[in-house]
N, C-alpha and C positions, 0 to 999 in steps of 0.2 A: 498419227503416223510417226515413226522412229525416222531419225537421219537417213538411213539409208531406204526408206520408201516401203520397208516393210508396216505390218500394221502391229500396234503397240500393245503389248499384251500386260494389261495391268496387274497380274499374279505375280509378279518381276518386284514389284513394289512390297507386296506381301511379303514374299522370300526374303527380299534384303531385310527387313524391318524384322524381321524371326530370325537372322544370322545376326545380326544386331544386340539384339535382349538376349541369344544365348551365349554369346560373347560376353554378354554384359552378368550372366548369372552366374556365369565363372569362375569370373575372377573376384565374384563377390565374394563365393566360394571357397576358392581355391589359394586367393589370395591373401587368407589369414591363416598366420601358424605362430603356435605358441614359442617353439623351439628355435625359431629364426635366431641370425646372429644376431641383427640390430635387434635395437630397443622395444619392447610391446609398446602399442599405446599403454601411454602413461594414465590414461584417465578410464572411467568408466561412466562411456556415455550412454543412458540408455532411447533410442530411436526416437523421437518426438512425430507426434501428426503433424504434418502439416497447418502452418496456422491459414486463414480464408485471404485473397491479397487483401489491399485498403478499397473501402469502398462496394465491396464483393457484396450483393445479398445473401440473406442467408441460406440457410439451404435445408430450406421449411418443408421441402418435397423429396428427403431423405430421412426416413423411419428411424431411431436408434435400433439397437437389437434389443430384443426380448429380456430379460433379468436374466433367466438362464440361459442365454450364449453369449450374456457381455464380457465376461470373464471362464468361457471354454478355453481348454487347454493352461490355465493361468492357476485355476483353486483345483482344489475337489469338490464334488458337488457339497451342497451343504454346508460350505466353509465357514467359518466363523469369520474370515478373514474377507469378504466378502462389503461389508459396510466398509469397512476402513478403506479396501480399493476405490470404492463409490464417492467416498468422503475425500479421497487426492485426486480421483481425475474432476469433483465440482472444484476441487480451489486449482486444479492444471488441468482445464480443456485437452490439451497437447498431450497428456499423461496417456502413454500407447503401453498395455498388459504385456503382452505377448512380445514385444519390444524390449522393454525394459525385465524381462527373464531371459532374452540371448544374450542381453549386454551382462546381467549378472552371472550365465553361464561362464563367458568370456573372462571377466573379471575372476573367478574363481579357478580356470584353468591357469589366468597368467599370476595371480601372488602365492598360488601354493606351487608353480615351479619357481619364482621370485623366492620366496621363503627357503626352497632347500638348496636354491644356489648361491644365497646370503645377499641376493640382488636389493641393500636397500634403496638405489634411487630408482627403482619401478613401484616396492612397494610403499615408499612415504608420499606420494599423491592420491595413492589407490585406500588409504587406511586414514582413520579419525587416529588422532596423537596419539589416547593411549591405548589403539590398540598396534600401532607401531610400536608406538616403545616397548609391549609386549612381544612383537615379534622380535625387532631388533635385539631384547634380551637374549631371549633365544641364541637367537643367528651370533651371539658374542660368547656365549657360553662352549656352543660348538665351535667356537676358532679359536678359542683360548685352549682346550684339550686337544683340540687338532682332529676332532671327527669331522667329517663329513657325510653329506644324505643327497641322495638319489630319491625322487619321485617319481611315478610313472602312472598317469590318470587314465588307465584302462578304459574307460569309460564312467561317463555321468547316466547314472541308470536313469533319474530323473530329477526332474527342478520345478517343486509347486511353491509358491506364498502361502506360508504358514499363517503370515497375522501381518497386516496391516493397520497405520494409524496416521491422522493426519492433526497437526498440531497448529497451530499459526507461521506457528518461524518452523516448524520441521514436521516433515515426511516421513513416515520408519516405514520401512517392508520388512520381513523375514523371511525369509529362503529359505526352506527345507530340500537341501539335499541329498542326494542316493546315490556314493558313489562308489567304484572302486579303485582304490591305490595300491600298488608295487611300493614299496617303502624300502630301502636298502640305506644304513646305516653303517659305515665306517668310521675307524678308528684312523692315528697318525703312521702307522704302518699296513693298512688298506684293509686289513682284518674287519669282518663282519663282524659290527658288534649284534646288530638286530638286524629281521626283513628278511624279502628277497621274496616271499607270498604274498598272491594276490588275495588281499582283503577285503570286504564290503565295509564302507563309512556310511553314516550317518549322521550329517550335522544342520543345525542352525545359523544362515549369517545373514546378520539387522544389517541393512543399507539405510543411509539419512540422505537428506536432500533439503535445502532451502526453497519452498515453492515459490518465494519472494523473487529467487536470486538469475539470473541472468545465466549463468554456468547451467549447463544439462547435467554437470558430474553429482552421482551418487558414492557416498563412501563408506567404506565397510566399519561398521561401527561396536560391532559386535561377532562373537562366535562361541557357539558351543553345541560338543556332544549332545547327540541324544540318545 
């Protein structure tokens, strides 16, 4: 019975607990943007499972998934890259697929607008040295001429793991991306030098990771056309 004498209609509990989680998917949502004034995260973390608490049994009455849906949505079928995932989630239990391709999603929308806004203190956590110092090059050559560039990530057609590999001290994944960019390129008097069409990309970007190391951050350690 309710306070006031009525009888207690336990649906009330359902409802709140469903206005709850969609409040809560929201802003999970809703609440990240590349373009924000403040800072992106600085790092790229990509989602961990949950490890069991201490003392936990184990949880011997939970089936793995089959070979072919361990990695759905993650490869193409038939991947080559397929052993190599296999071989990082036996040295990181925790190592979540599908997880760690939103984070690299994320990660690739925030250093390629880092990149053409010259933003280095987002992209020097997110990049191995020398592939900062390759960007940073970049990004000094265009301030020394006085161009500037505009990016505009229309859309990530898609994002598979091209080739995975697991090493003792290191992790590699590879990203094959599909994407399209708006590219607009000016000069010191606003003049288009290049751009302004929406193009399809095509690249490769190697992420590393110390399986050893306590940090969830992956860094981008490579890139190139394909």
């Amino acid at each position: 019975m309710s306070p006031t004498g009525e009888p207690f209609d336990p649906s009330l509990i359902v409802f709140a607990a469903l206005a709850i989680f969609v409040v809560w998917k929201l802003r999970a949502v809703l609440g990240v943007r590349v373009d924000r004034e403040e800072a992106p995260p600085a790092q790229f973390r990509a989602p961990l499972r949950p490890a069991p608490l201490p003392g936990a049994p184990p949880a011997t009455d939970v089936a793995p998934p089959p070979p072919e849906a361990r990695w759905k949505g993650v490869i193409e079928k038939d991947s080559a890259a397929e052993p190599g995932l296999d071989a990082i989630a036996a040295a990181d239990p925790r190592f979540d697929g599908p997880g760690f391709l939103d984070g690299a999603r994320r990660a690739y929308e925030v250093i390629v607008t880092a990149f053409a806004k010259g933003d280095r203190d987002t992209l020097r956590p997110l990049l191995a040295k020398e592939v900062f110092d390759g960007f940073a090059g970049e990004i000094a050559r265009r301030e020394q001429a006085g161009d500037t560039m505009e990016i505009a990530i229309v859309a990530i057609d898609s994002a598979l793991v091209e080739a995975a590999r697991a090493e003792p001290r290191l992790n590699e994944i590879t990203v094959r991306f599909a994407v399209r960019l708006m590219t607009v390129l000016k000069d010191k008097a606003g003049e288009t030098l290049d751009g302004g069409a929406t193009r399809p990309v095509e690249e490769l970007w190697t992420f590393a990771r110390d399986p050893r190391a306590a940090d969830p951050n992956w860094k981008l350690v490579a890139t190139r056309p394909v």
